[in-house]
N, C-alpha and C positions, 0 to 999 in steps of 0.2 A: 503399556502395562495392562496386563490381561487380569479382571476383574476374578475375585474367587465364586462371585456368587451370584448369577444373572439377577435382575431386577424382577421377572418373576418369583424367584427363589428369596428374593428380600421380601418382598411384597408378601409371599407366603407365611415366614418369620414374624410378621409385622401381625398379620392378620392371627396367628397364633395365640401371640400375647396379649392381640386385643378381645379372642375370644374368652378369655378367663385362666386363661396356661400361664404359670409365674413365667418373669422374665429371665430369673437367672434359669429355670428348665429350659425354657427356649435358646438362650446361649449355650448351656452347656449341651446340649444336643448338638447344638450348628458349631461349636468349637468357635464361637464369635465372646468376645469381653462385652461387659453390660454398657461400655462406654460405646465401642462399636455398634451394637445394636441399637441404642439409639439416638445415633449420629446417622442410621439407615433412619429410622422412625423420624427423624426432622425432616429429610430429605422426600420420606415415598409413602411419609403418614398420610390416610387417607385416600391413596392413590389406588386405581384397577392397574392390571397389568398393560392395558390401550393405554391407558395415562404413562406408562412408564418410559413404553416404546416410542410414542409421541416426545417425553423428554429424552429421549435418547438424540434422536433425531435431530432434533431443535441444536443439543449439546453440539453433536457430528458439524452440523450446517455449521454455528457460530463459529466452532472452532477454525474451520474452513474458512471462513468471512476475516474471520481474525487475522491471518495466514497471507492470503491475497492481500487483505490491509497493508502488511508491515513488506510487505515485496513491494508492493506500488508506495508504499512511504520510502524506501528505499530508494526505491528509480527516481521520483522526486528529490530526495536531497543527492542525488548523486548530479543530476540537470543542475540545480540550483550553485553546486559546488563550481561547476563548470562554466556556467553562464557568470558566475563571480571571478573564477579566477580571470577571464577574457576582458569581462569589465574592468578589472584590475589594471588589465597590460595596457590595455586603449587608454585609460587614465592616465597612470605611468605617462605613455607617452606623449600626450597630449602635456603634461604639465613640465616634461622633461622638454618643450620646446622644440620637439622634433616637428622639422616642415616637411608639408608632401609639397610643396610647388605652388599652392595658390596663393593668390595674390594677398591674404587677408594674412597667411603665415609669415608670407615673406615680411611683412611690415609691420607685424609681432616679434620676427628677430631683431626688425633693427635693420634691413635690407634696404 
């Protein structure tokens, strides 16, 4: 989703209204609702525009971090899935009484 209004260009808005410019002048100039404005002003109140870039960044990386997370949580329960179902059948046959030949099976059937 491509942003309407770079983080400098909020930040500029921001700094507008904190110079003494009503809010609602500042929205209706930027075509922005006074809720949207500030819903920017909780977000980059207080912020330079190196501050903004810097959050941007941070945003980009964790999302990334995020991403990798849920792939490799992925390839984990897909192992996990598999190593269970394997466990399963050796179980199974172990308790179905199936003998491989050694002496300890043999005499567990009954041989």
């Amino acid at each position: 989703m491509k942003a309407r209004f770079t983080d400098e260009q909020i930040i500029a808005m921001i700094k507008e209204q904190e110079s003494g410019e009503k809010t609602a002048d500042v929205c209706r100039r930027h075509g922005i609702s006074s809720a949207t404005f500030y819903k920017y002003k909780s977000k980059y109140g207080g912020m330079e525009p190196s501050d903004a870039k810097r959050l941007r960044a941070l945003e980009d990386e964790n999302g990334k971090l995020k991403s990798c997370w849920q792939s490799k949580c992925s390839t984990m329960r897909c192992c996990e899935i598999s190593i269970q179902k394997n466990g399963d059948a050796r179980w199974k046959a172990e308790s179905c009484g199936a003998s491989d030949g050694s002496p300890s099976s043999q005499s567990a059937a009954g041989v």
